[in-house]
Biopython code that builds the backbone (N, CA, C, O; Angstrom):
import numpy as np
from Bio.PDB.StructureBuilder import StructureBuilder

atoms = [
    (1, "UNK", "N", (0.824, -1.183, 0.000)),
    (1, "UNK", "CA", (0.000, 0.000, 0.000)),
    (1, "UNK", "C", (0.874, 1.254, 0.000)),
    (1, "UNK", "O", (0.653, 2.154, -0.810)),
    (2, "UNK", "N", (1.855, 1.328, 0.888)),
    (2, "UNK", "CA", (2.931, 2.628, 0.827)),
    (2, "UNK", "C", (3.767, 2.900, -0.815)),
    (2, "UNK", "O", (4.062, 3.909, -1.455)),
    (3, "UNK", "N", (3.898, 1.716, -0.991)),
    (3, "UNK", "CA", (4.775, 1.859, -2.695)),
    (3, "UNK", "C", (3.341, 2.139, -2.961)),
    (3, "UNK", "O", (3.075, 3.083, -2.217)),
    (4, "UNK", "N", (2.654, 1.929, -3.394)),
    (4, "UNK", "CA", (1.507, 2.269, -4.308)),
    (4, "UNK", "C", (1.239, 3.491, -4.347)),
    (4, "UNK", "O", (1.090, 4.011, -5.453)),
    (5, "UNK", "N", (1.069, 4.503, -2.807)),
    (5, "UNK", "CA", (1.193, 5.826, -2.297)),
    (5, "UNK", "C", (2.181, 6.458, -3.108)),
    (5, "UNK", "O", (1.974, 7.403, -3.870)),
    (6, "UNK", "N", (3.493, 5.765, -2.859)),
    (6, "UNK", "CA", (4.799, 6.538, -3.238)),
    (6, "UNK", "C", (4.287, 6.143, -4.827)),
    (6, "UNK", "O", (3.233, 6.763, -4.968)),
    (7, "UNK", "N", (4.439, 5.746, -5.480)),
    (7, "UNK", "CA", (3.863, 5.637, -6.932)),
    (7, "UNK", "C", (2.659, 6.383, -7.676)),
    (7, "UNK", "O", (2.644, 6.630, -8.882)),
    (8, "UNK", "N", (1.674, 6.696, -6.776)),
    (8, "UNK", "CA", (0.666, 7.610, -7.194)),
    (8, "UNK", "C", (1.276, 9.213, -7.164)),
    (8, "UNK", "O", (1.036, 10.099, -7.983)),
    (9, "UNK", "N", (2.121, 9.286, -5.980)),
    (9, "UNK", "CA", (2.771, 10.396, -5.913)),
    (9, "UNK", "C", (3.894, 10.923, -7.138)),
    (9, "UNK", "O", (3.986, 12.114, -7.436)),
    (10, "UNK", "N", (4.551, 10.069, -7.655)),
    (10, "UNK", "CA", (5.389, 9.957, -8.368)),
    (10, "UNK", "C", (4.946, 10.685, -9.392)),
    (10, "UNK", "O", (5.312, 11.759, -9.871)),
    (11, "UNK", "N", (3.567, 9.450, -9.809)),
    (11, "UNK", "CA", (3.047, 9.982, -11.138)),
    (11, "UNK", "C", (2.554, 10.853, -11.146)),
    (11, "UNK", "O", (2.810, 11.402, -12.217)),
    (12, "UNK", "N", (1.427, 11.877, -10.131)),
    (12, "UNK", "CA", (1.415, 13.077, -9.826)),
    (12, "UNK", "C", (2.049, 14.268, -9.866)),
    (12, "UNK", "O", (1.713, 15.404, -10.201)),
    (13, "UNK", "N", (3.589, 13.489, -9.224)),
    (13, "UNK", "CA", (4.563, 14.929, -9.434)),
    (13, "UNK", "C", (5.306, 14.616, -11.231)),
    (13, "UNK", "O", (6.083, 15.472, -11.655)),
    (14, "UNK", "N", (5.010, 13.498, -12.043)),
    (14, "UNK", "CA", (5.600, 13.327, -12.951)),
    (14, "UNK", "C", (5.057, 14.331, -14.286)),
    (14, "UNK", "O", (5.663, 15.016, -15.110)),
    (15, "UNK", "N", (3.414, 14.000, -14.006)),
    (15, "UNK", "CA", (2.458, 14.259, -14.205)),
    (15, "UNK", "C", (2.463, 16.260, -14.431)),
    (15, "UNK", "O", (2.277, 16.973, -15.417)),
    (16, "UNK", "N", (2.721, 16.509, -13.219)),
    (16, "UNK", "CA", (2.967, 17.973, -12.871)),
    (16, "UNK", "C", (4.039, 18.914, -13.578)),
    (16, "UNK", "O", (4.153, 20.061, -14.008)),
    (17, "UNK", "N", (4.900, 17.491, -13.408)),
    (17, "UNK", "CA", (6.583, 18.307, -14.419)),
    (17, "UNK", "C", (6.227, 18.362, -15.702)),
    (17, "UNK", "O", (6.350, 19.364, -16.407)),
    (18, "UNK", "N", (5.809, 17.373, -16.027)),
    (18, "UNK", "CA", (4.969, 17.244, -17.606)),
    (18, "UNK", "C", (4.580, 18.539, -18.160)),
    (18, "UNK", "O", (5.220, 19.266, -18.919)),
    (19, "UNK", "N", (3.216, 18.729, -17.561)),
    (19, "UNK", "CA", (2.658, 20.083, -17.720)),
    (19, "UNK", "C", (3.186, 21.035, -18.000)),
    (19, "UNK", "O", (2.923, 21.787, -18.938)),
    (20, "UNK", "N", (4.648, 21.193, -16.603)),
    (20, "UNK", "CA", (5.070, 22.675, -16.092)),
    (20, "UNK", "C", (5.959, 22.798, -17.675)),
    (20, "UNK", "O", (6.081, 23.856, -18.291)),
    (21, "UNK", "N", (6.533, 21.415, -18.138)),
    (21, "UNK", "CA", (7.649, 21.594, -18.822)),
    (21, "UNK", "C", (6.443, 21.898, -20.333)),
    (21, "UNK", "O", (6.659, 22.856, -21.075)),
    (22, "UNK", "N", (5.250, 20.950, -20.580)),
    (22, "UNK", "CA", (4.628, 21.400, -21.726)),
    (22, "UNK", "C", (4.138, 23.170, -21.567)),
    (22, "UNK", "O", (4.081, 23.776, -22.637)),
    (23, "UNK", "N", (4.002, 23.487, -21.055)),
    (23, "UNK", "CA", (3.730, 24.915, -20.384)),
    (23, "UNK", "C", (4.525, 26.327, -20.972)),
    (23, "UNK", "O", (4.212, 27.425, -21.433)),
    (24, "UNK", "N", (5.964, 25.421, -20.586)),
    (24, "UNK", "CA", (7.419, 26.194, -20.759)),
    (24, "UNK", "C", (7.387, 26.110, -21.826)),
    (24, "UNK", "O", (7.388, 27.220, -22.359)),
    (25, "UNK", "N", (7.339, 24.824, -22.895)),
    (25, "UNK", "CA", (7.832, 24.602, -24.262)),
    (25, "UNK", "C", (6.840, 25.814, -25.075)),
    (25, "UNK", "O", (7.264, 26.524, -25.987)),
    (26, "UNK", "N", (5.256, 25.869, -24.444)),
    (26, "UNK", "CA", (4.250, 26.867, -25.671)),
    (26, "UNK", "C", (4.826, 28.038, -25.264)),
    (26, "UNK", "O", (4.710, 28.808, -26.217)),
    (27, "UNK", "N", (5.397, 28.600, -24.340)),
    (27, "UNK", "CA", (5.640, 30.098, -23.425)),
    (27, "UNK", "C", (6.873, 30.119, -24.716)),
    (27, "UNK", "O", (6.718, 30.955, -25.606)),
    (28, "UNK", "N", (7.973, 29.265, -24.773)),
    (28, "UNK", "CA", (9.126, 29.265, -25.118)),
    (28, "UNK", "C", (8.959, 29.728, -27.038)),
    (28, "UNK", "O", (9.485, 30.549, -27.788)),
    (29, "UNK", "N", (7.674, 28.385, -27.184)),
    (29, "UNK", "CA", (7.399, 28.949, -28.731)),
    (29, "UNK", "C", (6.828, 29.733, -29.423)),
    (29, "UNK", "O", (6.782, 29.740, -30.653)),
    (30, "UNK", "N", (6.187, 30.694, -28.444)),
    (30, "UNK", "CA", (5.290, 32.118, -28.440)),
    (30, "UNK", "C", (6.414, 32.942, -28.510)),
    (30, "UNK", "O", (6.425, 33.661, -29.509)),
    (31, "UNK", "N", (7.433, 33.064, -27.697)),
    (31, "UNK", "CA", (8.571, 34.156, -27.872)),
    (31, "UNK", "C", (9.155, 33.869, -29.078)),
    (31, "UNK", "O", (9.255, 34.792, -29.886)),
    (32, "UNK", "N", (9.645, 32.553, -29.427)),
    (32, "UNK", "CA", (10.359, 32.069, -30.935)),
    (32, "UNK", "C", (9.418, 32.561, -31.715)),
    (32, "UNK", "O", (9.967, 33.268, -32.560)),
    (33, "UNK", "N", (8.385, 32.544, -31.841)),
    (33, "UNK", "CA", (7.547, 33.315, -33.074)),
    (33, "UNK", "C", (7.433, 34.925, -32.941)),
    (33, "UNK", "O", (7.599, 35.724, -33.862)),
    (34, "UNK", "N", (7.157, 35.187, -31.783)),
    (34, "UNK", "CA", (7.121, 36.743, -31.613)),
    (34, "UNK", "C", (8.572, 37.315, -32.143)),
    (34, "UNK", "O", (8.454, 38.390, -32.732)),
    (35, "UNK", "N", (9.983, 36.785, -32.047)),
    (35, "UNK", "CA", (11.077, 36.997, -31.917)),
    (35, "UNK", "C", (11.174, 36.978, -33.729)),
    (35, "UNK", "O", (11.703, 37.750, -34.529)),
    (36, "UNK", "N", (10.621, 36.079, -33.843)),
    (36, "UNK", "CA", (10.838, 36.091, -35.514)),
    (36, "UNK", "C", (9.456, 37.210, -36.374)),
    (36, "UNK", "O", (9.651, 37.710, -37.482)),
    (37, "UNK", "N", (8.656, 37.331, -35.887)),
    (37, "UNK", "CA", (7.977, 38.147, -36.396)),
    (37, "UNK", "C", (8.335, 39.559, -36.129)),
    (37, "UNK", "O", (7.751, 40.391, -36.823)),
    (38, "UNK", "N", (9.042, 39.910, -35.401)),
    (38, "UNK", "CA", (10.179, 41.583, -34.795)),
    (38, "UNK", "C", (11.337, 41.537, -35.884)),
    (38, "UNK", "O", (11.739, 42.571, -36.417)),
    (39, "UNK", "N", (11.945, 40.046, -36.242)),
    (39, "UNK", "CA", (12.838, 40.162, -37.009)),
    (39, "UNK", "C", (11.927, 40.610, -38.607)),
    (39, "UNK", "O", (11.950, 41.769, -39.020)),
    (40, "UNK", "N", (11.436, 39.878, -39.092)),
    (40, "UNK", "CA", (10.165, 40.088, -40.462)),
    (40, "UNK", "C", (10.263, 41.673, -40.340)),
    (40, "UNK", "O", (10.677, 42.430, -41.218)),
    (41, "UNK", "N", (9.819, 42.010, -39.128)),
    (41, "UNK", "CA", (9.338, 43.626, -39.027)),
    (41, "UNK", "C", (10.675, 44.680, -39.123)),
    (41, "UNK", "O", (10.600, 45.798, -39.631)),
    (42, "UNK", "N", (11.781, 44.159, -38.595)),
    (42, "UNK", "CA", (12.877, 44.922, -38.747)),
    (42, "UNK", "C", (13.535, 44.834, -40.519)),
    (42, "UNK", "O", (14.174, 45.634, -41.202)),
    (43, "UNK", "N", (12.941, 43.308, -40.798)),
    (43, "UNK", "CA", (13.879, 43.414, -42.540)),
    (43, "UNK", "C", (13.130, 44.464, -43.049)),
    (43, "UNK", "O", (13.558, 45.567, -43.389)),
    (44, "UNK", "N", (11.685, 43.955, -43.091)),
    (44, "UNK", "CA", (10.989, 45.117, -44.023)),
    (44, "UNK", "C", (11.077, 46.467, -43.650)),
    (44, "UNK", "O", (10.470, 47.108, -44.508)),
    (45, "UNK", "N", (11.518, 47.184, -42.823)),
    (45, "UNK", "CA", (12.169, 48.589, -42.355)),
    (45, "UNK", "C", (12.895, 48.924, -42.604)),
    (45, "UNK", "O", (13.066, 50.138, -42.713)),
    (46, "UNK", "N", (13.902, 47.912, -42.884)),
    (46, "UNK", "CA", (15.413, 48.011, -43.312)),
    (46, "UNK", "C", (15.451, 48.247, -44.706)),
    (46, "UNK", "O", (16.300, 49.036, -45.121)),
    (47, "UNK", "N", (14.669, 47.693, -45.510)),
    (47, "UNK", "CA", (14.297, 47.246, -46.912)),
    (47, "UNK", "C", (13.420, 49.062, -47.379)),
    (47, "UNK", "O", (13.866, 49.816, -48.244)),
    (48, "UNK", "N", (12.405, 49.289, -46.688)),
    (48, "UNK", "CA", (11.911, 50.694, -46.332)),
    (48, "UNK", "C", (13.161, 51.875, -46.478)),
    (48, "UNK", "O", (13.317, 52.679, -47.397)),
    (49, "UNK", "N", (13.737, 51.743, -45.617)),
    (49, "UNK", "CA", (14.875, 52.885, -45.097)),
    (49, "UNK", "C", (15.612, 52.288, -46.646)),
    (49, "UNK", "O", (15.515, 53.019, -47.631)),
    (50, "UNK", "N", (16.207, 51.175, -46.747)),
    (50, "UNK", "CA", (17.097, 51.415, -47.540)),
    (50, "UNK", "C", (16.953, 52.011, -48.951)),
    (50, "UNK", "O", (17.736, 52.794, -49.489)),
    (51, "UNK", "N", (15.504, 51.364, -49.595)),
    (51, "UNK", "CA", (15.149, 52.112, -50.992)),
    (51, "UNK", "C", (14.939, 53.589, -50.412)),
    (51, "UNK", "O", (15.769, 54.304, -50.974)),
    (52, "UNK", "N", (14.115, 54.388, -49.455)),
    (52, "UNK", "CA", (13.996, 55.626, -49.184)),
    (52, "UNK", "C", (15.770, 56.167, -49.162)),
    (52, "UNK", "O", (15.782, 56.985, -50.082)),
    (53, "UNK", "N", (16.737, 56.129, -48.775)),
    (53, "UNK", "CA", (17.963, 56.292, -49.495)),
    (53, "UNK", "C", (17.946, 56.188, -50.203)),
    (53, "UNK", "O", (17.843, 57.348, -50.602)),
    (54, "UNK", "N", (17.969, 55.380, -51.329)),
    (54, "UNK", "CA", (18.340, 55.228, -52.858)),
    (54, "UNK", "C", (17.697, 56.203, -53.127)),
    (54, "UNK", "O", (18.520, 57.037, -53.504)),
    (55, "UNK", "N", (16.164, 56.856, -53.189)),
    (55, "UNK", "CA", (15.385, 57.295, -53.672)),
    (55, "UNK", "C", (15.871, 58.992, -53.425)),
    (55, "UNK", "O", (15.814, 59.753, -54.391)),
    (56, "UNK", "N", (16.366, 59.522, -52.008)),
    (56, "UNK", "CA", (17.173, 60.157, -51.543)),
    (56, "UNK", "C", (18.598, 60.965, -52.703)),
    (56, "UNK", "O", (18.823, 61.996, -53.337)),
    (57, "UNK", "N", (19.097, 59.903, -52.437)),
    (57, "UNK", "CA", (20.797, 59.874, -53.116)),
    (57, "UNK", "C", (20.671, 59.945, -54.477)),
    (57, "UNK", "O", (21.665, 59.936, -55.202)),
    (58, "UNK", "N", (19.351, 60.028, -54.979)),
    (58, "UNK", "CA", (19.078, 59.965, -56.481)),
    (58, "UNK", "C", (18.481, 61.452, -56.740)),
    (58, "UNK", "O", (18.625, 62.037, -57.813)),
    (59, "UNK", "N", (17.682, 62.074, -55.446)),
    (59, "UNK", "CA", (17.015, 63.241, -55.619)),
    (59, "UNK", "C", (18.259, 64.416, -55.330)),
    (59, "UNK", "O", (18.268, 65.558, -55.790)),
    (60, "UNK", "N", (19.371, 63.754, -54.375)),
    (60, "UNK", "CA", (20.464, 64.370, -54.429)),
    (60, "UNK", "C", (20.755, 64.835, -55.300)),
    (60, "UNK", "O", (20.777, 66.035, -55.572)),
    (61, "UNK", "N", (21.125, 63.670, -56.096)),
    (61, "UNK", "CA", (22.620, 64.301, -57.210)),
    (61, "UNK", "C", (21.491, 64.246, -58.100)),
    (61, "UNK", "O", (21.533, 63.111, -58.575)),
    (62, "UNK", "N", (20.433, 64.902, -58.618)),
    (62, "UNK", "CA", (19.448, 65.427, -59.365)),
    (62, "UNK", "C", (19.678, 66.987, -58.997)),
    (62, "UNK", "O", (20.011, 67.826, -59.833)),
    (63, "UNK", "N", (19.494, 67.206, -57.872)),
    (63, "UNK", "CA", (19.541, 68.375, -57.542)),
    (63, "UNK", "C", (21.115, 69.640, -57.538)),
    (63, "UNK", "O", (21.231, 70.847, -57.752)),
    (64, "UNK", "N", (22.095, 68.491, -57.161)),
    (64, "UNK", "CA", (23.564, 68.932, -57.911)),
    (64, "UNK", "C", (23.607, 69.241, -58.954)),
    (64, "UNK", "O", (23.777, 70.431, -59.221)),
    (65, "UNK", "N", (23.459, 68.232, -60.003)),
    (65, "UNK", "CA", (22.933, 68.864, -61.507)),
    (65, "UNK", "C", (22.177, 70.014, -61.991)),
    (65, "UNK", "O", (22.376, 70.887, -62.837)),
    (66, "UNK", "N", (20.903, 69.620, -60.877)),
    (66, "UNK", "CA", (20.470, 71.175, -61.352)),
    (66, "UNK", "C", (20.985, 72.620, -61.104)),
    (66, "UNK", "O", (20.770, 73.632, -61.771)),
    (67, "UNK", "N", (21.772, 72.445, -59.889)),
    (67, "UNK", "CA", (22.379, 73.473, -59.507)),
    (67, "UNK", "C", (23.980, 73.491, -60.180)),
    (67, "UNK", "O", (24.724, 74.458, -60.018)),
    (68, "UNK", "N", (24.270, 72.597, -60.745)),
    (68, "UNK", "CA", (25.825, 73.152, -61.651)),
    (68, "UNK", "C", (24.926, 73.688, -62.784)),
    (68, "UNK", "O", (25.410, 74.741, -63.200)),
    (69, "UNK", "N", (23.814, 73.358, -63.423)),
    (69, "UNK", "CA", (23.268, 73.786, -64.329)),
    (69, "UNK", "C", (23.162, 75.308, -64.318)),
    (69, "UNK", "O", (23.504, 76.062, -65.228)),
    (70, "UNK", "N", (22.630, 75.638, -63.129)),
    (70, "UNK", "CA", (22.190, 77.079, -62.742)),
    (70, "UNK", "C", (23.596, 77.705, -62.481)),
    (70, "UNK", "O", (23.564, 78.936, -62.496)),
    (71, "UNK", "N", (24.467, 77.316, -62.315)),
    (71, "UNK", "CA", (25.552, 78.089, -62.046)),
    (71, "UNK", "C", (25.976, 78.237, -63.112)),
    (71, "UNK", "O", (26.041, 79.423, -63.438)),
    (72, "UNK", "N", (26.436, 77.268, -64.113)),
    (72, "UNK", "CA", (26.968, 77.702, -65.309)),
    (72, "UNK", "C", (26.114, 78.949, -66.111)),
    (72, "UNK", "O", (26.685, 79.900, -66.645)),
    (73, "UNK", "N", (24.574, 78.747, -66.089)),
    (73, "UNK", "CA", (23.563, 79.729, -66.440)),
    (73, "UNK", "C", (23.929, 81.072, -66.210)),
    (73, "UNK", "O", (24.066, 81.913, -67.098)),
    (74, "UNK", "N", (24.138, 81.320, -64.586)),
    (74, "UNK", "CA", (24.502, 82.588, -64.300)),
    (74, "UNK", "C", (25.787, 82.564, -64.420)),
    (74, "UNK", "O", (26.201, 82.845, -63.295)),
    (75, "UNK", "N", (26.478, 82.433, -64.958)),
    (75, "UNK", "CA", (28.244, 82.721, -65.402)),
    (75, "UNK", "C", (27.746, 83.115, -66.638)),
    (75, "UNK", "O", (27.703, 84.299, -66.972)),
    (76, "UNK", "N", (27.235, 81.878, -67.581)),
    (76, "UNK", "CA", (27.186, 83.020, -68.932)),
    (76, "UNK", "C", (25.971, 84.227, -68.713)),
    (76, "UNK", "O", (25.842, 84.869, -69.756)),
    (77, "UNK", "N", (25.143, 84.645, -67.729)),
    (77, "UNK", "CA", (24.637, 85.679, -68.399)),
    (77, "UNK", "C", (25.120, 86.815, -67.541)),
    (77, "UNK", "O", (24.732, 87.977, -67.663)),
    (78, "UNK", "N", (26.025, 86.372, -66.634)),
    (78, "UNK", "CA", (27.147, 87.516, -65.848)),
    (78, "UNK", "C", (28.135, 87.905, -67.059)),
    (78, "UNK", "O", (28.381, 89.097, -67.241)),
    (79, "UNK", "N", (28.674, 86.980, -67.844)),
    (79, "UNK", "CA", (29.368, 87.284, -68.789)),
    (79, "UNK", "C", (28.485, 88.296, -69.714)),
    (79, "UNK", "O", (28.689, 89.506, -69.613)),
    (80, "UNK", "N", (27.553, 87.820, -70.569)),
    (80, "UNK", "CA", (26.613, 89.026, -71.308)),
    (80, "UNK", "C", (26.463, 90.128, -70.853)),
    (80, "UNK", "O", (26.521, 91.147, -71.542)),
    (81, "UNK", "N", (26.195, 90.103, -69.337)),
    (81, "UNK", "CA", (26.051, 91.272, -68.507)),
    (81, "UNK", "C", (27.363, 92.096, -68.545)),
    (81, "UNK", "O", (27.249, 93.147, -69.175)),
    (82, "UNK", "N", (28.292, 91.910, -68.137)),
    (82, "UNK", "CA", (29.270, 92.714, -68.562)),
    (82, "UNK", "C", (29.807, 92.887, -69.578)),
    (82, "UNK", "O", (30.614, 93.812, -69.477)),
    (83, "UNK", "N", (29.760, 92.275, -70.947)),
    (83, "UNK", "CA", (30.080, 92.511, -71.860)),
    (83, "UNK", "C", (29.198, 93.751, -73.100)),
    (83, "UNK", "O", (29.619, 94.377, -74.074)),
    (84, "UNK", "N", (27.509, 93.632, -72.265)),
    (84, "UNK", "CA", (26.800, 94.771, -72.436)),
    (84, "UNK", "C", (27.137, 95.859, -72.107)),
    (84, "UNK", "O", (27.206, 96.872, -72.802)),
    (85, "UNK", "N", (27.505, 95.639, -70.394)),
    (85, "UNK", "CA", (28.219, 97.067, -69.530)),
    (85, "UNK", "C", (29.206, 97.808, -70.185)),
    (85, "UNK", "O", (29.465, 99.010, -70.123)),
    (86, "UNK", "N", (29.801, 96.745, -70.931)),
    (86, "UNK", "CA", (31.319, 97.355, -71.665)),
    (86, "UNK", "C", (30.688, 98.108, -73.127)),
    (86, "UNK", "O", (31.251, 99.135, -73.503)),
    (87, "UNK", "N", (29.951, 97.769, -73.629)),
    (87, "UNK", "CA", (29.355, 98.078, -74.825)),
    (87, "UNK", "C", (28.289, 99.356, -74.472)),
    (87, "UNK", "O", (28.025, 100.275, -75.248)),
    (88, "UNK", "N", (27.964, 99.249, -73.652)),
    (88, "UNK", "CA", (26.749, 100.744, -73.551)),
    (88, "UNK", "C", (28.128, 101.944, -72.779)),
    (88, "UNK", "O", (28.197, 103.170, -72.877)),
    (89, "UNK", "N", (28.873, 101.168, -72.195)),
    (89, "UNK", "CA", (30.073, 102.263, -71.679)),
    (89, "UNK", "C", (30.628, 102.968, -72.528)),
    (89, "UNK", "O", (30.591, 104.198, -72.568)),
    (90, "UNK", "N", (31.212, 102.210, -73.309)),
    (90, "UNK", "CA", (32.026, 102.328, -74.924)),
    (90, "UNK", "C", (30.738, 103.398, -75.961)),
    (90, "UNK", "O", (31.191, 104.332, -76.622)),
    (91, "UNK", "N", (29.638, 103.194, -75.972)),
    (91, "UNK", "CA", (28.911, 103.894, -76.535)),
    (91, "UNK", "C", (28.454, 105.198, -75.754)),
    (91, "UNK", "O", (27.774, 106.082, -76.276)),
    (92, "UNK", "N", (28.786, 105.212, -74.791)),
    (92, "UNK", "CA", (28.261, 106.726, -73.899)),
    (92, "UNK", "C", (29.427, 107.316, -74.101)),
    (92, "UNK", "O", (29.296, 108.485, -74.462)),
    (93, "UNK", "N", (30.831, 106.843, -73.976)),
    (93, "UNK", "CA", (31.616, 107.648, -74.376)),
    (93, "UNK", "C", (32.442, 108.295, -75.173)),
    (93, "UNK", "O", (33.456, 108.953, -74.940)),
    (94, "UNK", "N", (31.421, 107.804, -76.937)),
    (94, "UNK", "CA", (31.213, 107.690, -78.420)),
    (94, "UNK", "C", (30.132, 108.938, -78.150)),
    (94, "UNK", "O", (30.086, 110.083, -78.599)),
    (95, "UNK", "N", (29.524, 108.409, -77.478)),
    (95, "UNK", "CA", (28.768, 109.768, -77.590)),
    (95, "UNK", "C", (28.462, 111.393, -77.278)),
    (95, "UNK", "O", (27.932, 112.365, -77.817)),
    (96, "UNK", "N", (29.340, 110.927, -75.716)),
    (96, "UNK", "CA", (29.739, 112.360, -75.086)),
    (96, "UNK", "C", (30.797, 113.028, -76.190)),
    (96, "UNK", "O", (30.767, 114.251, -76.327)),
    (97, "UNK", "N", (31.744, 112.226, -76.986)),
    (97, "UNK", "CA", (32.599, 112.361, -77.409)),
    (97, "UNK", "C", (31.878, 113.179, -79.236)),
    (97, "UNK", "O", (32.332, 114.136, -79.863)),
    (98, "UNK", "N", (31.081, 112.586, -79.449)),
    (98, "UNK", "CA", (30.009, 113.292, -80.436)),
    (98, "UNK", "C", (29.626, 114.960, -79.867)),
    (98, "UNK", "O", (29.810, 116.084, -80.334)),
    (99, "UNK", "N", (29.204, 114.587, -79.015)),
    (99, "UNK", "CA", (28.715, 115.809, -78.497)),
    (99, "UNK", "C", (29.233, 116.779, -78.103)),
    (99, "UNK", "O", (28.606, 117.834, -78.195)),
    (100, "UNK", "N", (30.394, 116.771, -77.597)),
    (100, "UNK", "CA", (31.663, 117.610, -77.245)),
    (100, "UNK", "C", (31.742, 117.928, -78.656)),
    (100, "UNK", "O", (31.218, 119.038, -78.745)),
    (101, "UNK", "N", (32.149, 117.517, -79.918)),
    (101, "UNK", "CA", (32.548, 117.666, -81.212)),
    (101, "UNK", "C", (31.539, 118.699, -81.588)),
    (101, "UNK", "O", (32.040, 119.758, -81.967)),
    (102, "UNK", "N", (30.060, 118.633, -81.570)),
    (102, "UNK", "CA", (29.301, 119.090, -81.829)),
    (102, "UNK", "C", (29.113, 120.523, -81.190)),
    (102, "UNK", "O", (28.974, 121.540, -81.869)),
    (103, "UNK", "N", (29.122, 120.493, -79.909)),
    (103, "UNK", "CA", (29.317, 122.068, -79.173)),
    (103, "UNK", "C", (30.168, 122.885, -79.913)),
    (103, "UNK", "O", (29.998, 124.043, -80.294)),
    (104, "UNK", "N", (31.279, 121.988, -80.091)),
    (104, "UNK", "CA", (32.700, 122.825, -80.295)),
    (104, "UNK", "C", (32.543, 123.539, -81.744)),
    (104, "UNK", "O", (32.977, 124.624, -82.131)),
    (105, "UNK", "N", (31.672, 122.426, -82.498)),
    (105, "UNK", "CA", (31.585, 122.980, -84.363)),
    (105, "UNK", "C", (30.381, 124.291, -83.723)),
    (105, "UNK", "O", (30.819, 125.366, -84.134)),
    (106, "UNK", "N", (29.413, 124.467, -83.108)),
    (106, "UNK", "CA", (28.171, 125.464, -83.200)),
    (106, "UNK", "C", (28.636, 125.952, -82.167)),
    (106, "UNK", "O", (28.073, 126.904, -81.627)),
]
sb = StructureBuilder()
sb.init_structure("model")
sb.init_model(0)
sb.init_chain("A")
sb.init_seg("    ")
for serial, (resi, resn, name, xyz) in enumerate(atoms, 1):
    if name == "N":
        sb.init_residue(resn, " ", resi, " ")
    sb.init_atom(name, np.array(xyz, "f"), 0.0, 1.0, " ", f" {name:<3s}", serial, name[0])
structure = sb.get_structure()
């Protein structure tokens, strides 16, 4: 009767570990999935961020271009610009130079 006791007990506490350990194993495979579904969530972020760079580094040097564009623009029409300045200068003082001539004849 006592072994039988100690044997019911056994299987009771065997019984119990069973559980505690089937228990542990779903707890254990809820984090393994949660853990892998954080990872899923971090590639596709990563994947996110990384084309938003590309997309970035492309609007960049779009925008370099446009701005060597614009610079060269205003060089040549700084150039026109002074080469007008020099030309309406050159002609005002064609003309004062007329006009002086002209006083001097009347």
């Amino acid at each position: 009767k006592k072994e039988q006791l100690d044997d019911d007990h056994k299987k009771d506490y065997c019984a119990g570990q069973f559980d505690a350990s089937d228990d542990k194993k779903k707890a254990l495979e809820r984090e393994v999935s949660d853990e892998e579904a954080a990872i899923a969530t971090t590639k596709d972020a990563l994947q996110t961020t990384t084309e938003e760079m590309a997309a970035l580094e492309a609007a960049i040097k779009a925008l370099d271009e446009s701005v060597m564009e614009a610079t060269q623009t205003r060089k040549e029409e700084h150039a026109e610009y002074k080469e007008l300045i020099a030309t309406n200068t050159a002609a005002k003082e064609l003309l004062a130079f007329a006009k002086n001539r002209l006083n001097k004849f009347y």
